[in-house]
Backbone as CSV, one residue per row, in Angstrom:
resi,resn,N_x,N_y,N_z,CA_x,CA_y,CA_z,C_x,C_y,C_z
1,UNK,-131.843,8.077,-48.201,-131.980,7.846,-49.632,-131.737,9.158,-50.375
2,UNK,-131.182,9.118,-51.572,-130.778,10.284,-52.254,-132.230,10.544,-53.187
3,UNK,-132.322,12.108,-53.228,-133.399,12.521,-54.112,-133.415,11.598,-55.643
4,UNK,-134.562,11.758,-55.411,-135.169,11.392,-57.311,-134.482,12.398,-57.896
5,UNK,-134.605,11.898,-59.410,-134.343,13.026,-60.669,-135.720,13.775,-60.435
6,UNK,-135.316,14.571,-61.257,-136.773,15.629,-61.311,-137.764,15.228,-62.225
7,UNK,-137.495,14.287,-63.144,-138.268,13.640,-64.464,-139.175,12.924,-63.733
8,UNK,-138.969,12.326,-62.305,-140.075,11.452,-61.315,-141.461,12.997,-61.231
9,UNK,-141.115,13.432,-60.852,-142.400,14.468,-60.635,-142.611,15.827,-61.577
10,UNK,-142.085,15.858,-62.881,-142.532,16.712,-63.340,-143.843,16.764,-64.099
11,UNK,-144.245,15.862,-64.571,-145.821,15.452,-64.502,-146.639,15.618,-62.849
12,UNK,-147.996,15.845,-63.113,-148.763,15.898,-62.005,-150.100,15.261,-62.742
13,UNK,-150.915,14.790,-61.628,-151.963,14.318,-62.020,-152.888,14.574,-60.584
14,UNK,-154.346,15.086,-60.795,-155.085,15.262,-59.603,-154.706,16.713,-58.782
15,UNK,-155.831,16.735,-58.115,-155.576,18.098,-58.152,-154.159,18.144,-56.961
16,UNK,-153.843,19.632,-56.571,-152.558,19.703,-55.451,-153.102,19.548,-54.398
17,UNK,-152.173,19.229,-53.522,-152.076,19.132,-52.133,-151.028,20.097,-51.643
18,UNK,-151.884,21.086,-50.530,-150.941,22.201,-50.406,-151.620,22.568,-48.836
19,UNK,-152.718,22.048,-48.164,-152.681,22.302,-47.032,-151.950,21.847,-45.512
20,UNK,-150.708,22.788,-45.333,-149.872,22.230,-44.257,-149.758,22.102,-43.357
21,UNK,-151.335,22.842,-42.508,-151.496,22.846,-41.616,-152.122,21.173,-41.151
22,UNK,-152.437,20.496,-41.872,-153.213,19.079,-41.869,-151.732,17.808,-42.242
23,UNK,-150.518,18.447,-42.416,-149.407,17.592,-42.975,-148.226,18.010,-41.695
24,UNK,-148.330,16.443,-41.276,-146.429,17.099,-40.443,-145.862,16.365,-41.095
25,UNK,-144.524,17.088,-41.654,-143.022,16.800,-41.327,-143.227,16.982,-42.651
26,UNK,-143.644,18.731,-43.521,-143.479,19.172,-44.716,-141.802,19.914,-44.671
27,UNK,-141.117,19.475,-44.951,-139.614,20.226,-45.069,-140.232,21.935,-45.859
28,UNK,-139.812,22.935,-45.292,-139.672,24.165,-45.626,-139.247,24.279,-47.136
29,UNK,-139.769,24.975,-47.881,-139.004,25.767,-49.160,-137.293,26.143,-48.760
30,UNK,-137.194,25.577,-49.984,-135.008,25.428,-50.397,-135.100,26.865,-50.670
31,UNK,-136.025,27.557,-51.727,-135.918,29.039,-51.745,-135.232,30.366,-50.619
32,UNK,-134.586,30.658,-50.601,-134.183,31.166,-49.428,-134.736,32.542,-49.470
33,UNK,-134.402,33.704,-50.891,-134.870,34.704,-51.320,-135.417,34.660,-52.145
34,UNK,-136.802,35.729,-52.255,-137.458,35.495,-53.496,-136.880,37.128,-54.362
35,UNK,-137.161,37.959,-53.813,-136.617,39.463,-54.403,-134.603,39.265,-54.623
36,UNK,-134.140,40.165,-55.174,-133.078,40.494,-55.073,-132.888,42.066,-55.956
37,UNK,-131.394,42.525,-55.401,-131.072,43.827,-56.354,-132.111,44.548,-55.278
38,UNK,-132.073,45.936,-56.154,-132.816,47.106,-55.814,-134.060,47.638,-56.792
39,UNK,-134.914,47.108,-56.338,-136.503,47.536,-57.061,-136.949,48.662,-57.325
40,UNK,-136.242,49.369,-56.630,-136.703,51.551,-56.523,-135.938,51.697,-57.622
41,UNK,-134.873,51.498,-58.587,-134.139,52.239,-59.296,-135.221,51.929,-60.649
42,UNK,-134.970,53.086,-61.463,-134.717,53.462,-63.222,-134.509,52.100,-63.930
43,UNK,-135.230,51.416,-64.520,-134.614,50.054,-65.705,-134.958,50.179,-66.713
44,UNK,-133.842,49.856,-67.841,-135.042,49.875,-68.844,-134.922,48.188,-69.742
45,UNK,-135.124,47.687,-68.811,-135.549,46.034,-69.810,-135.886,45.405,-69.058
46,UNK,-137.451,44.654,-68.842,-137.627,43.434,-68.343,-137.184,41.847,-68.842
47,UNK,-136.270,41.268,-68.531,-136.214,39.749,-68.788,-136.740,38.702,-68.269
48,UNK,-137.857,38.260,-68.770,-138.283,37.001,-68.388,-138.254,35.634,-68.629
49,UNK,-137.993,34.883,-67.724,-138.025,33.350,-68.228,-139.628,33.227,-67.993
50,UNK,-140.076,32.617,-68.570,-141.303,32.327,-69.193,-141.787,30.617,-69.680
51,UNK,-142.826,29.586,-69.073,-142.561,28.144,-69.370,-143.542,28.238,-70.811
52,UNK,-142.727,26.822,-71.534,-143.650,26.536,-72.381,-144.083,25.025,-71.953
53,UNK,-144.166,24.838,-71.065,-144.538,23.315,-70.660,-145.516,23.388,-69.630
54,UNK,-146.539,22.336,-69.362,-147.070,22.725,-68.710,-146.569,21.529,-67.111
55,UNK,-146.481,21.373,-66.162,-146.234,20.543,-65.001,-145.361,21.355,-63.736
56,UNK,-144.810,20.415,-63.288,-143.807,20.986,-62.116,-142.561,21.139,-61.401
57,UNK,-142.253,22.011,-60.607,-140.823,22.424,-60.796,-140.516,22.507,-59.342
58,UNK,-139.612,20.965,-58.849,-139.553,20.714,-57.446,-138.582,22.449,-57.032
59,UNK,-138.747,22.550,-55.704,-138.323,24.034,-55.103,-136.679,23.680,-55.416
60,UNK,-136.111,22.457,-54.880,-134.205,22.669,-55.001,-133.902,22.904,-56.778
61,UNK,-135.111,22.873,-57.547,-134.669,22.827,-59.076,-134.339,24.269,-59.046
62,UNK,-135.761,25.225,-58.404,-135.988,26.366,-58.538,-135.183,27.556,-57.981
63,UNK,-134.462,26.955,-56.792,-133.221,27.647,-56.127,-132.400,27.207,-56.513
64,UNK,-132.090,26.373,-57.354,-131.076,26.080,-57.983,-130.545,27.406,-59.365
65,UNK,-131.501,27.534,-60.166,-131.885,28.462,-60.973,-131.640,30.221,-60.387
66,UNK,-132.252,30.466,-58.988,-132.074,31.655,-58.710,-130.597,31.727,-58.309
67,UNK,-130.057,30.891,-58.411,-128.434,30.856,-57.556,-127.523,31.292,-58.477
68,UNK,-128.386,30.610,-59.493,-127.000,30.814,-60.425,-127.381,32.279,-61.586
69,UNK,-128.652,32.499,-61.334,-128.944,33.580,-62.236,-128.537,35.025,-61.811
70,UNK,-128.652,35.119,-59.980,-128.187,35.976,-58.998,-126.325,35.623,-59.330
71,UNK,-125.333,35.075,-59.488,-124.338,34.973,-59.739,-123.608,35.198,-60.957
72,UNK,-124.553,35.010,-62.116,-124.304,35.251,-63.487,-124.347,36.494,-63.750
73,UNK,-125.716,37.330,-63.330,-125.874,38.626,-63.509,-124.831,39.830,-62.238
74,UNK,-124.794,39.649,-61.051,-123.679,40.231,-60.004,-122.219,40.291,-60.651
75,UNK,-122.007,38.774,-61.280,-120.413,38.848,-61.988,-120.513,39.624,-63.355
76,UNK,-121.703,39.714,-63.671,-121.446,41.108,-64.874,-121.779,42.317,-64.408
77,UNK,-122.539,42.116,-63.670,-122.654,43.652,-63.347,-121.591,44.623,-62.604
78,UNK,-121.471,43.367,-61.589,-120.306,43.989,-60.469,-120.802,44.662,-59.210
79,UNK,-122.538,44.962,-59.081,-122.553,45.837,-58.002,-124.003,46.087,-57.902
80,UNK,-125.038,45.406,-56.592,-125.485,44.173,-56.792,-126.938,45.110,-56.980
81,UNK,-126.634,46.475,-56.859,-128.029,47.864,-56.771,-128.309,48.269,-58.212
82,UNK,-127.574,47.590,-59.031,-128.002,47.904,-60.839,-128.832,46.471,-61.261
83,UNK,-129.311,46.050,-60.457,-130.731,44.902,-60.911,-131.498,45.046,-59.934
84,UNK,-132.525,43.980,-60.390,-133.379,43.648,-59.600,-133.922,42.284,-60.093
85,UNK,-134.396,41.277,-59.404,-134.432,39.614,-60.109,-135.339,39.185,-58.607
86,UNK,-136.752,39.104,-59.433,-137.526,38.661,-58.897,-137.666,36.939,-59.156
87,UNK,-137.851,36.064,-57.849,-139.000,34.939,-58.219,-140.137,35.017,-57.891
88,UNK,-140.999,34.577,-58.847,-142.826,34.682,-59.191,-143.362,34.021,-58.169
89,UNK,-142.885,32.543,-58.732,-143.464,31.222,-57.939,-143.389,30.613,-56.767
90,UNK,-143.714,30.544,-55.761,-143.776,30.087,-55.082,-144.456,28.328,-54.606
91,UNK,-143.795,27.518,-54.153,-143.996,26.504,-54.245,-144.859,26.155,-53.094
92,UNK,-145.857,25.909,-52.987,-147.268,25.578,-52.663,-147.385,23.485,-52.552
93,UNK,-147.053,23.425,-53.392,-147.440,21.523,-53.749,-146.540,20.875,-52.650
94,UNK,-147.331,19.609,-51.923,-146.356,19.376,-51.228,-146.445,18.160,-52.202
95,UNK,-145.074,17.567,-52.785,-144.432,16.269,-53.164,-144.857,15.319,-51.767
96,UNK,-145.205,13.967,-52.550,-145.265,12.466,-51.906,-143.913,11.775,-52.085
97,UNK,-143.546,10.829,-51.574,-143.176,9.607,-51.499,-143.440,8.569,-50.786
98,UNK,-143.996,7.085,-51.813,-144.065,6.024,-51.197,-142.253,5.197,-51.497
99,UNK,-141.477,5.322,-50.106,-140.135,4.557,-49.998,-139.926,3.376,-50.103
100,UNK,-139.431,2.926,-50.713,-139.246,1.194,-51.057,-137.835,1.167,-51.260
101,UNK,-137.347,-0.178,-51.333,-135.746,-0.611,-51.251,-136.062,-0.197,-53.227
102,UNK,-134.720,-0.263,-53.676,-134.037,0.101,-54.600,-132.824,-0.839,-55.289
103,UNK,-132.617,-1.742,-54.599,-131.355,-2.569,-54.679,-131.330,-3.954,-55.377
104,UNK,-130.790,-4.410,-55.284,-131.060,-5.902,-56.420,-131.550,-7.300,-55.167
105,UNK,-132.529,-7.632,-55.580,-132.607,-8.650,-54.706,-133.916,-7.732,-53.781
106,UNK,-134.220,-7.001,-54.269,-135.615,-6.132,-53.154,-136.578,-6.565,-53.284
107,UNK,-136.917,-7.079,-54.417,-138.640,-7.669,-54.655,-138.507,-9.104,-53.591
108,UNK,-137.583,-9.834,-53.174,-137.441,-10.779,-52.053,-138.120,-10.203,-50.912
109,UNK,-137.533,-9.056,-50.927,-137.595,-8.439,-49.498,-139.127,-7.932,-49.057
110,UNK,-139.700,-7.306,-49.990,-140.629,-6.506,-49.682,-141.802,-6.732,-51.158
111,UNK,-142.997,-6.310,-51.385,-143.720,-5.984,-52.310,-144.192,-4.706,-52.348
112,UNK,-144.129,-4.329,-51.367,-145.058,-2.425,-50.731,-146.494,-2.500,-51.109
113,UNK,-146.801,-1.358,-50.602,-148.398,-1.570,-50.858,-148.522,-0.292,-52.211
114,UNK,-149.775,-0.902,-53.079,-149.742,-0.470,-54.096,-150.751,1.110,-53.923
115,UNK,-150.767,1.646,-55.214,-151.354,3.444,-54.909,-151.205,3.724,-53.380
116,UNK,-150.007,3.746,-52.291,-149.972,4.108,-50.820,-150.049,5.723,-51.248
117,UNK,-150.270,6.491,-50.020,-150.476,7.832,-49.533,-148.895,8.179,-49.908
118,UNK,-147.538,8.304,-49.433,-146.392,8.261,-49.112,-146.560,9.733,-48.082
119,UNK,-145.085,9.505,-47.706,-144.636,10.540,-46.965,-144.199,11.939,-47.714
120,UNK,-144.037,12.989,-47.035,-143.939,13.965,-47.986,-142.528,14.320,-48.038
121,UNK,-142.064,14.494,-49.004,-140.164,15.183,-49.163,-140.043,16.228,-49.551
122,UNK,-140.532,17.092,-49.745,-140.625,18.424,-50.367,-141.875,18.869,-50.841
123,UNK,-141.496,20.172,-52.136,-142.590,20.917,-52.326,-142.249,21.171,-53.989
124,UNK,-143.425,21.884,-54.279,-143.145,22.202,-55.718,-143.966,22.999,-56.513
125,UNK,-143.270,23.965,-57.100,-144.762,24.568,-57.867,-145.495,24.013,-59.030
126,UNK,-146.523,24.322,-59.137,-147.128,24.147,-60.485,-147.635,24.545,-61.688
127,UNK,-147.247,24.457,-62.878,-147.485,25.480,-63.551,-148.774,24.651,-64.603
128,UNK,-149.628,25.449,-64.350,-150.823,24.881,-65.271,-151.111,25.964,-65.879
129,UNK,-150.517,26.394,-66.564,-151.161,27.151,-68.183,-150.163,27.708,-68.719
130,UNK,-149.619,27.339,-69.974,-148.340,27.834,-70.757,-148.238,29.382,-70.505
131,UNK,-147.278,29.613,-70.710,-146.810,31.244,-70.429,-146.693,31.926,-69.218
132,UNK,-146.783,30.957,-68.152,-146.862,31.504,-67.111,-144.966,32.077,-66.261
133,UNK,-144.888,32.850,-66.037,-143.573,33.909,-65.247,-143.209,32.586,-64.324
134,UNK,-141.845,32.575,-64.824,-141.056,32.165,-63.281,-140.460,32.937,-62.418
135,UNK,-139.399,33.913,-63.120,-138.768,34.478,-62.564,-138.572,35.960,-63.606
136,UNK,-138.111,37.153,-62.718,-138.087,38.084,-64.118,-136.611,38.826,-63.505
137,UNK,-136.044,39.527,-64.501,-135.023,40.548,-63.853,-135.277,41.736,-64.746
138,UNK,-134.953,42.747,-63.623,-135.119,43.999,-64.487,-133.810,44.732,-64.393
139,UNK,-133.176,45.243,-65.468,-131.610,45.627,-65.701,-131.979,46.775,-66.613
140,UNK,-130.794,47.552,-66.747,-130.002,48.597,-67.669,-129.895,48.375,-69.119
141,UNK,-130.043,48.850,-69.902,-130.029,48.978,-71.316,-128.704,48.091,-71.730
142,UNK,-127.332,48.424,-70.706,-126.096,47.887,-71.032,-125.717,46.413,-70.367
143,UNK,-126.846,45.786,-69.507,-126.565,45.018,-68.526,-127.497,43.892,-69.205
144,UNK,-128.801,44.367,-70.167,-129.456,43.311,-71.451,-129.041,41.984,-71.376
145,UNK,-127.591,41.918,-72.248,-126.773,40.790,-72.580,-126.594,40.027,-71.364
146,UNK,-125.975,40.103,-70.584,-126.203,39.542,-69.054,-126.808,38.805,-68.711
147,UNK,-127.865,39.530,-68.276,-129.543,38.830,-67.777,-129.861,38.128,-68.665
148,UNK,-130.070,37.696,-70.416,-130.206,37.171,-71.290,-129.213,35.515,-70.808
149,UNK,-127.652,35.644,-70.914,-127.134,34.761,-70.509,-127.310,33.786,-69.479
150,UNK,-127.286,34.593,-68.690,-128.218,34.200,-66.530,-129.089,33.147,-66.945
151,UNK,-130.314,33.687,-67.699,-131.593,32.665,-67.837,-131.214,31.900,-68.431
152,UNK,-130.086,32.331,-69.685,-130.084,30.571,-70.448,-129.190,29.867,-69.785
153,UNK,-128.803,29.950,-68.872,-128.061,28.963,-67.491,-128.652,28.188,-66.449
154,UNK,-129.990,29.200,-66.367,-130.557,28.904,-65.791,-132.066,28.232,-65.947
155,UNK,-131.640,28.143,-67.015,-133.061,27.055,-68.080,-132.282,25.983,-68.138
156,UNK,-131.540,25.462,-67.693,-130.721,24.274,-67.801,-130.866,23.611,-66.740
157,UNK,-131.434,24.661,-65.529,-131.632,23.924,-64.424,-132.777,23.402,-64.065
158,UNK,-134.052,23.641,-65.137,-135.047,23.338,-64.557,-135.822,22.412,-65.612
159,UNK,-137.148,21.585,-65.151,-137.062,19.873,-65.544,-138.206,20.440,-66.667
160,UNK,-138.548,21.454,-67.272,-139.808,21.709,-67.990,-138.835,22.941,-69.166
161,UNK,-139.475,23.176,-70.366,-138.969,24.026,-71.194,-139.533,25.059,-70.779
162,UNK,-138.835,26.154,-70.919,-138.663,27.559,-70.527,-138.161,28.509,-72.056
163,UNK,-138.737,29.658,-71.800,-137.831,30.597,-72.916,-138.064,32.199,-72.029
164,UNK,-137.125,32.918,-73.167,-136.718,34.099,-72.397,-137.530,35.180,-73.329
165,UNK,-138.293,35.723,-72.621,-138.589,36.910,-73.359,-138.182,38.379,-72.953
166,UNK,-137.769,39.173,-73.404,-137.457,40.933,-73.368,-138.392,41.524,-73.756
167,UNK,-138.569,42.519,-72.545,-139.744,43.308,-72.914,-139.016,44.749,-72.639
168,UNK,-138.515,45.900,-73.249,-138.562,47.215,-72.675,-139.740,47.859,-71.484
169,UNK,-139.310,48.642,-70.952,-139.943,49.178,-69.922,-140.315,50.363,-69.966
170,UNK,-141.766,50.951,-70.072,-142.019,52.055,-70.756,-141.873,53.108,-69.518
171,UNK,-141.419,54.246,-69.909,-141.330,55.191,-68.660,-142.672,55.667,-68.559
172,UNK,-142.561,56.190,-66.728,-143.523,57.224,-66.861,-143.920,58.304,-67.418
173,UNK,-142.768,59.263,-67.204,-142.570,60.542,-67.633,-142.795,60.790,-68.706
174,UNK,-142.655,59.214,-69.707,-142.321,59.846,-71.369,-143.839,59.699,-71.756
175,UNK,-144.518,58.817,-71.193,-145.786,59.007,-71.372,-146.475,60.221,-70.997
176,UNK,-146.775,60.687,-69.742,-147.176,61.679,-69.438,-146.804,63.133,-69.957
177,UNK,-145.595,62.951,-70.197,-145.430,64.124,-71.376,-145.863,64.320,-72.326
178,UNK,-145.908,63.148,-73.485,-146.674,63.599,-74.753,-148.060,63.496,-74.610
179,UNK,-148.429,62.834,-73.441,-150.039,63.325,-73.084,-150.503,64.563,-73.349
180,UNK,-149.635,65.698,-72.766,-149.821,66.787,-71.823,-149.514,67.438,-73.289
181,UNK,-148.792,66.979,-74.163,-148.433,68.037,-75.596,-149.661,68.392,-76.010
């Protein structure tokens, strides 16, 4: 059977289910990397996507998003040690499904049993409290515009509203200097 839309589970209700040691046959996180770029260098702008919704964000939505934000920002940059593009979240929730036919003529076939347990198909994070970080990148003064673009590409991919905020990045040095004046 082909996946649901993401509009099936972006609501949650009750608390999560996230212990996997008590669940077989939890399919692994689609996430492959969570870091990217080079974290040791000089930046000066944090970009964050940031939710304004509150629910959840199955993992293939969420690697979907880092794929293309890691591709948006590399094709501007050109050279892959002038960022760095973290993901926050990690997906914890394991998703249910109760499987039933789909086809015309199914209610013949079957009735299913009603509120069932289902089987599990994935995972997903959850975001319960507005403002919470999905993902952030940290870039170059000239590389800004970029990372700005990336996220709004990549807010397209995911089933909850999102916005981007810029934050500059305060140095060390410049602090500790006018301390010391």
């Amino acid at each position: 059977m082909p996946l649901r839309p993401g509009r099936c589970y972006r609501h949650f209700s009750g608390p999560p289910y996230t212990r996997k040691e008590y669940i077989p046959g939890v399919p692994g996180p689609k996430i492959t990397k969570f870091t990217m770029g080079d974290p040791n260098k000089e930046y000066d702008y944090v970009v964050k996507l940031v939710t304004k919704q509150v629910g959840q964000i199955r993992h293939n939505a969420l690697e979907a998003a880092r794929v293309i934000v890691l591709k948006q920002i590399s094709k501007a940059v050109g050279n892959e040690t002038d960022f760095f593009v973290w993901v926050l979240k990690y997906p914890h929730h394991v998703i249910r499904e109760n499987k039933m036919m789909a086809f015309a003529g199914a209610d013949r076939l079957q009735d299913g049993m009603r509120l069932s347990f289902g089987k599990p198909i994935g995972t997903a994070v959850r975001i319960e409290k507005l403002g919470e970080t999905l993902m952030l990148a940290k870039v170059k003064k000239e590389h800004l515009e970029a990372a700005k673009k990336a996220f709004k590409v990549a807010m397209s991919k995911l089933p909850l509203d999102t916005q981007i905020v810029v934050e500059p990045i305060q140095k060390a040095q410049q602090n500790t200097g006018a301390q010391t004046q």
